[in-house]
N, C-alpha and C positions, 0 to 999 in steps of 0.2 A: 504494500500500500504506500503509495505516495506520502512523506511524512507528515505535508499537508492536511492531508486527512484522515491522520490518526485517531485515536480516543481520548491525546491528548488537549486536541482542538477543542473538543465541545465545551461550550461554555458555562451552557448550565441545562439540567436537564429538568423535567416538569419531574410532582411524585405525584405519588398516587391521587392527591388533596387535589393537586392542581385539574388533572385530570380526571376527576370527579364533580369540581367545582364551577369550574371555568366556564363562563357564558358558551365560549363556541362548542361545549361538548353537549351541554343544552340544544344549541339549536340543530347538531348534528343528531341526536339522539331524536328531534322534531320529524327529522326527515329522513328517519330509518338509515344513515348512514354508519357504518361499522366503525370508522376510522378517519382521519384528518382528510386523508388522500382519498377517502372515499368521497366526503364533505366537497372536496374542492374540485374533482372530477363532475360533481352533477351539479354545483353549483353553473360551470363552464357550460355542459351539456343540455341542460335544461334551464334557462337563466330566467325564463316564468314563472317555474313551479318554484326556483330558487328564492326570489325576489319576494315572492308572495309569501312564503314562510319565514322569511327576514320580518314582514311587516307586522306579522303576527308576534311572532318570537320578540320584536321590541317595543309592540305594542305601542305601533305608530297610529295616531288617529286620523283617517278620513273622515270627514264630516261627511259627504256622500261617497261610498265605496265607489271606485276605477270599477270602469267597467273591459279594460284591456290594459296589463301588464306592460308589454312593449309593442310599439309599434316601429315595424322599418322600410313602409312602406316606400318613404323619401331615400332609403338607404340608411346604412350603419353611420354615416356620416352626422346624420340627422334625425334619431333616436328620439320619439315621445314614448314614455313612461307615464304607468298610472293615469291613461284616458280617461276622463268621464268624471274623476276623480275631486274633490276640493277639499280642502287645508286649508292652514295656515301655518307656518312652521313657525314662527312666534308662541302663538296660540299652544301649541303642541309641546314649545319648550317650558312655556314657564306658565299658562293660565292654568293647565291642567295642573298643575304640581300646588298652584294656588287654592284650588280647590280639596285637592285628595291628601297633602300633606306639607298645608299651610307654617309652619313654625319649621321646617326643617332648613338649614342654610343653603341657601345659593350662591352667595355672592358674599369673599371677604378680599378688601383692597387694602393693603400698606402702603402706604406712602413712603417716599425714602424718608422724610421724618420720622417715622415709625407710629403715626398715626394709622389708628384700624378703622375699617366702616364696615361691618357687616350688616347684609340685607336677608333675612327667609326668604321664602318664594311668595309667601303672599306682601311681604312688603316689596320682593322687586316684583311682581305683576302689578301693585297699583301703581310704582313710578311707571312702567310702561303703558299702560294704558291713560295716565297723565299725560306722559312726554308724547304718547300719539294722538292726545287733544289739542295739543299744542301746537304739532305740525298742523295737524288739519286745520285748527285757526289761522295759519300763515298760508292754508291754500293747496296744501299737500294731501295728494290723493292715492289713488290706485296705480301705477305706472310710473308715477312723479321719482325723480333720483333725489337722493339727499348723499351731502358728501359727508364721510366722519375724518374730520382731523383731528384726532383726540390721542392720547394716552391709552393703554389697558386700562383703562378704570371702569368704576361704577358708571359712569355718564357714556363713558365708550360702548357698555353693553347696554344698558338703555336704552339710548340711541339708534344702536345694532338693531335692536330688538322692535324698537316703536316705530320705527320705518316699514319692518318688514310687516308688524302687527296691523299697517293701515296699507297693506299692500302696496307699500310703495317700494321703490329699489332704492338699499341700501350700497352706495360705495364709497366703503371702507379706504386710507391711504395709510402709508405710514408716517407715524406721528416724527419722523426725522427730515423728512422732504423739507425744503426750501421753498421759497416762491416759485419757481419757475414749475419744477414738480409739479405742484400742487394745483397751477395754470391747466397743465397737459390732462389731468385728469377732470377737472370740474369742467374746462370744454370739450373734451370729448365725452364726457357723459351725459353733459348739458344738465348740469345738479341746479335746481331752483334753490337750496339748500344747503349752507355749508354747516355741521355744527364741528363747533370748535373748544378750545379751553382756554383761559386769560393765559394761564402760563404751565407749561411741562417743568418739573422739577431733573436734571441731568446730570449727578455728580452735585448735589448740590446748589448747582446755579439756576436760576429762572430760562425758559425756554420760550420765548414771547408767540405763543400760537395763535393767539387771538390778533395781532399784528402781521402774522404773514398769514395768516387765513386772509385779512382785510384787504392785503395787500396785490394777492393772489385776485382775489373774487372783482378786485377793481381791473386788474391786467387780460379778465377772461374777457373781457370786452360784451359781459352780458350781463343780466339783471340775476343778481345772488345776495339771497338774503343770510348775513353772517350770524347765527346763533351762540354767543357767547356766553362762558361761563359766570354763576352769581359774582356781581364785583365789578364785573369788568365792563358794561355799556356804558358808565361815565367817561370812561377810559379812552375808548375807541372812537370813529369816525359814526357819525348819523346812522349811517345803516345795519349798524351791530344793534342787536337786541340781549335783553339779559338773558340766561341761560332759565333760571327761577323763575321768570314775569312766562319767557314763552313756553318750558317745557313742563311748569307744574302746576299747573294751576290747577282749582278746584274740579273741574270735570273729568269725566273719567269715557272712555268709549270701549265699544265689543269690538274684537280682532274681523276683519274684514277676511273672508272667507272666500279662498281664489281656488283656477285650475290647478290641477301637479304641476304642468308646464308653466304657469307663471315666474317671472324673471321675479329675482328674489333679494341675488348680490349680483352686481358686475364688479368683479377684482380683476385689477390692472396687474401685468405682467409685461415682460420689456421682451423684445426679443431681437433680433441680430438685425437689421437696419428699421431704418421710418419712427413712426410713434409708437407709445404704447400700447400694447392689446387689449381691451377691456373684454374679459371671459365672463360670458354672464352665466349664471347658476339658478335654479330655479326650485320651489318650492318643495316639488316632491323629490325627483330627483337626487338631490344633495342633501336633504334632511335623509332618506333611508340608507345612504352609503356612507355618509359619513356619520349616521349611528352604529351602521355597520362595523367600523373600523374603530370607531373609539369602544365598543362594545367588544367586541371578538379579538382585534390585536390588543389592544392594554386593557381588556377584560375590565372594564368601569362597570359600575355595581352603584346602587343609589348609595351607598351608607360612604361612598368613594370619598377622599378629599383629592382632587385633582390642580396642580401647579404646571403650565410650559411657559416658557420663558421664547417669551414672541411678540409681535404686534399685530395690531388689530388691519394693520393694511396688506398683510403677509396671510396667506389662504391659512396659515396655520390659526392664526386669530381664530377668527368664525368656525375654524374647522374644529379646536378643542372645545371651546365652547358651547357649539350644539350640541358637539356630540357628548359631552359630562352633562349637557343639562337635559337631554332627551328620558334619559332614566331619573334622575333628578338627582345627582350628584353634586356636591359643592366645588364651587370653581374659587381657585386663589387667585389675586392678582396681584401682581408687582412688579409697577409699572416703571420703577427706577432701574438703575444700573444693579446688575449684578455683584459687584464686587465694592460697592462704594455702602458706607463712608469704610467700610471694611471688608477684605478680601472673602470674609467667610459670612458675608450676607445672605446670599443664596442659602445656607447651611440653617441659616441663623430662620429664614422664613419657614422652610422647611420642617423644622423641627418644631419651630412655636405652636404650627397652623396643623400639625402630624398629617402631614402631606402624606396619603400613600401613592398615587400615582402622578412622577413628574416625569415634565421631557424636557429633553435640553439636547444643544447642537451641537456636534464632535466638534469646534470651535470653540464653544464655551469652558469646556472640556480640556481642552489643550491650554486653556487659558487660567482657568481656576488651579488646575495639576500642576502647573507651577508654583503653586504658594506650597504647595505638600501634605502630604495624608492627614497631616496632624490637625487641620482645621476641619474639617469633615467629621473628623476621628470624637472631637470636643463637642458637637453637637448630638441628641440624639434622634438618631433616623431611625427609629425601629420602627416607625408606623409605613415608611416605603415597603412597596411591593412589587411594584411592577417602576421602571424606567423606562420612557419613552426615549425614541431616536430619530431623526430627520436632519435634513440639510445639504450634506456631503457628507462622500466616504470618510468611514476610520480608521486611525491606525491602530494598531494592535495596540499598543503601548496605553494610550489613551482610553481607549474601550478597555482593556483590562483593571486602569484604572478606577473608571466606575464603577465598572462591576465589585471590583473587591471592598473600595474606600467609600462608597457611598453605598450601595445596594449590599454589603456585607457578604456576599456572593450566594446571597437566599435569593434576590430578584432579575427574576430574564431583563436582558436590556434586549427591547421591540423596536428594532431597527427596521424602517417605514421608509419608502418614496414613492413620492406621485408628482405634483406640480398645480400651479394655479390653474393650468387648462382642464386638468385629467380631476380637478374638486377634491382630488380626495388622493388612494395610493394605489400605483399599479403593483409593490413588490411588499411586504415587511414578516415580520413574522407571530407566529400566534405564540400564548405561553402551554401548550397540549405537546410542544416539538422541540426538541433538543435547540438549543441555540450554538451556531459556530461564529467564534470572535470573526466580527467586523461582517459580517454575511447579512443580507440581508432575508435569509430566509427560502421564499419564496412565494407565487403569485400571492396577493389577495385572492380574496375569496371572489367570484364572479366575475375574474378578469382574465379574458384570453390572450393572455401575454408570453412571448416566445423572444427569439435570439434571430435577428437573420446577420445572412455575410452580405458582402454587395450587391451579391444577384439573388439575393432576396431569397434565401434557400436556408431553413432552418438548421441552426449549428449549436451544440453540446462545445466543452471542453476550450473553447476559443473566443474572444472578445470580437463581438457585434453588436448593431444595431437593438435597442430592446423596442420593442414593435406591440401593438395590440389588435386584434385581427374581430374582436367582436366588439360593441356597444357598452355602456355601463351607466348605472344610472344616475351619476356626478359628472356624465361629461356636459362638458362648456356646449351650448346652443350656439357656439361660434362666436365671434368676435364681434364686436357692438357695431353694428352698422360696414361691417365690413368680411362678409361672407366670401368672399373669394381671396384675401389673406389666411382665412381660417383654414380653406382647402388647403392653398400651397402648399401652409405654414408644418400641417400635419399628414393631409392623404395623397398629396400629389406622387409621391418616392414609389410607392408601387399600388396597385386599385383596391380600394375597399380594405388599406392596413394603414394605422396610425404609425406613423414612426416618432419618434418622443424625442429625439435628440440624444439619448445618454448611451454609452457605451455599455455594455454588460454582457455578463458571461454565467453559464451556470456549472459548476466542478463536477466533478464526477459524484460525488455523491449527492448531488439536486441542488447543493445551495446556492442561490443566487447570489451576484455581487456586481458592482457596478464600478463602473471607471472615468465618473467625468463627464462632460458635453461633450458630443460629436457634434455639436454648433458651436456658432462662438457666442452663444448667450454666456456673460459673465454670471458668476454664482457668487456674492462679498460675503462672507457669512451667513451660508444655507440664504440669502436676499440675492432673487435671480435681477438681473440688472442687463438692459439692452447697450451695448457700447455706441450705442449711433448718440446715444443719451447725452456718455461723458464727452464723446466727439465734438458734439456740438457747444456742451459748455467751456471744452477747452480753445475752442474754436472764438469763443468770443476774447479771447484776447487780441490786441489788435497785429502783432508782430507772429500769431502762429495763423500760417497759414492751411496747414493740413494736419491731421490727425487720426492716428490710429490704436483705439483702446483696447490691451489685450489682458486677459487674467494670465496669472504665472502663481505656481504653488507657492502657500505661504503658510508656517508650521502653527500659526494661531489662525489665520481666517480662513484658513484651507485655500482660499483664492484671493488674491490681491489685483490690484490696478495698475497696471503702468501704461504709462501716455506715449508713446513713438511720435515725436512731433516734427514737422519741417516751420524750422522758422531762420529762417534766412541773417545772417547779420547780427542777429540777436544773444546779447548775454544768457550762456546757459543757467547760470543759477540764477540767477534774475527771472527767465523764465519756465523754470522748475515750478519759483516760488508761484507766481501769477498762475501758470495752470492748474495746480493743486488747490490754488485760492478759488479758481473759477469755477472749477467741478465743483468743492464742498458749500459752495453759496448757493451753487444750481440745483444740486440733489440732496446736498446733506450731509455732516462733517463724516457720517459713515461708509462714506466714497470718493473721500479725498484719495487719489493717486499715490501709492507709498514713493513711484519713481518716474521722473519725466526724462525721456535720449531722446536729445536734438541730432536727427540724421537727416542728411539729402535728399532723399527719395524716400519713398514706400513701394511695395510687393504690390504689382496692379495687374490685372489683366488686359489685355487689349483694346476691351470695351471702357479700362477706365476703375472699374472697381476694383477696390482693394481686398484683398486678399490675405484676412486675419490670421488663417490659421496658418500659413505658410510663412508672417510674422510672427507669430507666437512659437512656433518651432523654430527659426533661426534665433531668438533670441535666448531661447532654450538651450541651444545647441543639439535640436534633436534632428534627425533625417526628416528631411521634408519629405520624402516621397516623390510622388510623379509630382513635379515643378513646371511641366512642361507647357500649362496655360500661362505663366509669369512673362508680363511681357517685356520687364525689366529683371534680369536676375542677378543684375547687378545689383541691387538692394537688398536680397536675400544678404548677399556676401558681404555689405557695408553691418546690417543689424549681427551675424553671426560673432563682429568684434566687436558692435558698441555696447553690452552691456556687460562687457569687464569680467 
């Protein structure tokens, strides 16, 4: 046996408890399945008979039952789920938990001051049904967008929630974006609605968001009304309103009851040139797969305290969220820096709040495991259970880490990927199945997902393409107004198969693992990031006149930035400084550039376009491969020396 795949790899195995306990042996047990691989075999097979036993098993509510499972008549492209059907996924998270088990916690936020707020379910059902009086007094309906700039907090999910509660569409950003960010998405969504916060606390210091929300909404060159936080309408220009006057007043209203298909979230994702993508998600849909997943891979239970360390503008947001509150689980929030005002903060919420189920990003991970066991060690984490995982690949070292210093080596870390288009995960793993360091398992559950090489020909034991060849009920209805991006972007590579972008392989003994973008979508910290982004804000300096943003491995954010710039004449540190300045104004100081090389040229093709990955490889120093589209490859050989 390859030593790889020894019995020394496994990381942790389930016992008996686990696999007797564990939601998915429930639901396989639902549908006469003998074993995991049985489970996931009909799930693939039969994805109606599947789907529909999911609904039951989690005890999702239709107000009027679907009268058809899936439909694909449009093609697999363009999947309706739960025909006939209406919801509210709002409604389903938290009115129903308001009613059946009123006093139980939903919602506890920290502040990095170490102020707590906790809400039950029946006191956050009345702030949402508030906060969607609110809206609707400002004009806010069925279809209407509302944008959230906010923090993880209470007002963040509220907000989340009371948008989605009066059937409007909620889009989510994240709370680090700059003006210009913040531009791109309130006009392409066309949000009548921004709500915001006076200030983010970061390390300490004020975050002025209620000022670049103002700032933003005035640059979108349309009519946005700014909802700010209590405190802050003195503050602000005329068209800010106070957060208290609009979102709570004394009236209260009933969840608006839509299609399954109804647009629910559009979350914005970047991808390898032009603008944003807005992926929209829809009510039924993304409510039963993403209870899926937070139910079956980290096995959340209502009596759950569940913690990820995410934003509300990153799919992970919404995606923990529903899915701990669907069973009615308590969700922690903390919305500060992980490591501030002290490196064992994270440790320190954890243990306060007896977190059992958290996730965190092999970044976080590399970054925390440098202060050493000993902080972890000082906290008590015996109410963990399960460890979540997402972002980027692990390395062993790190992933061992957790396991042993945080999870005591009693808890599977559920190593999870999908993406903002895919809603939810195409790979992770359950805790019924041995886990192998750094692996991420293999398929979810109801996803027909495979390995191809180039010519599109399924391959074991070797690094390709990871592909999904059926439907699933969290995929994106395609890109907001821009359906034929959507195609390119994912079905054009071969007919009636998604292709995802990430490289992956599965070993001889099934486990899945993955390697990376096969596009050149940047990944800064598991935060997927389009380079045409930073291009263009590097771009606004007046002395660069061209730009090329590539990721390059980096042993804390797994991915870094660096700028390849042509600026003619121009001081290199001088210009270092100014492009680094331009990007973190533009997007956010969590995409400042770690390194900016002033060279001659860039790697083009004939046509003119540049040619990232064959940049990113010279500057790597790795074999570009066939080069032979380059229609300068004299650049190739200038970057192979400039970065030293």
């Amino acid at each position: 046996m390859n030593p790889s795949h020894a019995e020394t790899d496994i990381a942790w195995k389930p016992d008996e408890e686990w696999l007797r306990t564990a939601n998915v042996s429930r639901l396989a047990r639902r549908v006469e399945a003998t074993d995991h691989e049985g489970l996931l075999a009909f799930s693939v097979a039969e994805p109606a008979a599947f789907w529909d036993a999911v609904v039951a098993d989690l005890e999702v509510e239709f107000e009027k039952p679907y009268d058809e499972i899936l439909d694909v008549s449009r093609g697999i492209e363009w999947p309706r789920w739960f025909s006939g059907g209406t919801l509210n996924l709002a409604a389903t998270c938290v009115a129903r938990h308001a009613s059946a088990r009123p006093t139980e916690t939903a919602l506890v936020e920290e502040g990095e001051d170490g102020e707590v707020v906790s809400l039950d379910y029946a006191a956050l059902h009345d702030r949402v049904a508030a906060a969607a009086a609110g809206l609707r007094a400002l004009g806010i309906g069925p279809g209407d967008r509302v944008g959230l700039f906010l923090p993880l907090g209470i007002d963040a999910v509220v907000g989340l929630y009371a948008t989605i509660y009066l059937g409007a569409v909620a889009v989510p950003m994240f709370s680090g974006f700059n003006v210009g960010a913040v531009v791109e998405r309130l006009d392409g969504a066309g949000c009548d609605v921004l709500l915001t916060a006076q200030f983010a606390s970061r390390r300490g210091r004020p975050v002025p968001m209620a000022e670049i929300a103002v700032a933003a909404a005035a640059a979108a060159g349309r009519e946005v009304t700014v909802v700010a936080r209590a405190g802050a309408a003195g503050e602000l220009e005329a068209t800010a309103l106070d957060w208290a006057t609009a979102l709570e007043g004394s009236e209260r209203v009933e969840p608006v009851m839509v299609a399954a298909e109804t647009p629910a979230l559009i979350m914005y994702t970047s991808g390898t040139t032009g603008r944003p993508k807005g992926s929209v998600h829809v009510h039924g849909g993304f409510l039963v797969k993403v209870g899926a997943e937070v139910g079956y891979h980290l096995d959340v239970k209502p009596y759950d305290v569940v913690q990820w360390t995410t934003d509300l503008g990153w799919i992970l947001g919404p995606w923990h969220l529903i899915g701990a509150h669907l069973p009615g689980a308590a969700v922690i929030l903390y919305p500060g820096a992980p490591d501030f005002p002290a490196p064992d903060r994270l440790w320190r919420v954890l243990a306060s709040h007896r977190v059992s189920v958290m996730g965190v990003s092999p970044t976080l991970v590399r970054a925390l495991s440098a202060h050493g066991p000993e902080l972890p060690a000082a906290h008590d984490l015996t109410a963990l259970r399960v460890l979540g995982s997402t972002g980027e690949p692990w390395d062993a070292s790190s992933y061992a880490w957790l396991a042993e210093h945080v999870g005591g080596g009693r808890c599977p870390i559920i190593n999870l990927s999908g993406g903002t288009e895919v809603g939810a995960c195409f790979l992770g793993q359950y805790p019924v199945e041995p886990t192998r360091s750094c692996s991420l398992g293999g398929p979810s559950l109801g996803m027909a997902v495979d390995v191809y090489d180039a010519d599109g020909h399924s391959v074991r034991g070797e690094m390709g393409e990871l592909v999904c060849t059926a439907p699933w009920p969290s995929q994106t209805r395609g890109f907001l107004d821009d359906p034929t991006r959507y195609m390119e972007a994912y079905w054009s590579r071969w007919p009636g198969v998604w292709a995802h972008g990430d490289w992956a392989s599965v070993d001889a003994d099934g486990f899945w693992f993955l390697h990376g973008r096969s596009d050149d979508t940047l990944k800064i910290a598991g935060k997927r990031l389009g380079p045409a982004e930073v291009e263009q804000a590097a771009l606004s300096v007046p002395t660069v006149t061209e730009c090329m943003a590539i990721g390059v491995p980096d042993e804390v954010k797994g991915e870094a930035i660096w700028c390849l710039a042509i600026a003619p004449e121009a001081d290199p540190e001088a210009i270092e400084a100014e492009v680094r300045a331009a990007v973190a104004t533009a997007l956010g100081p969590a995409f400042r550039p770690v390194r900016v090389l002033l060279v001659s040229d860039l790697p083009r093709t004939r046509s003119g376009k540049l040619v990232r990955r064959l940049g990113r490889d010279a500057v790597l120093g790795r074999d570009p491969g066939d080069a032979s589209g380059v229609a300068n490859p004299e650049a190739l050989r200038e970057l192979q020396g400039a970065a030293g």
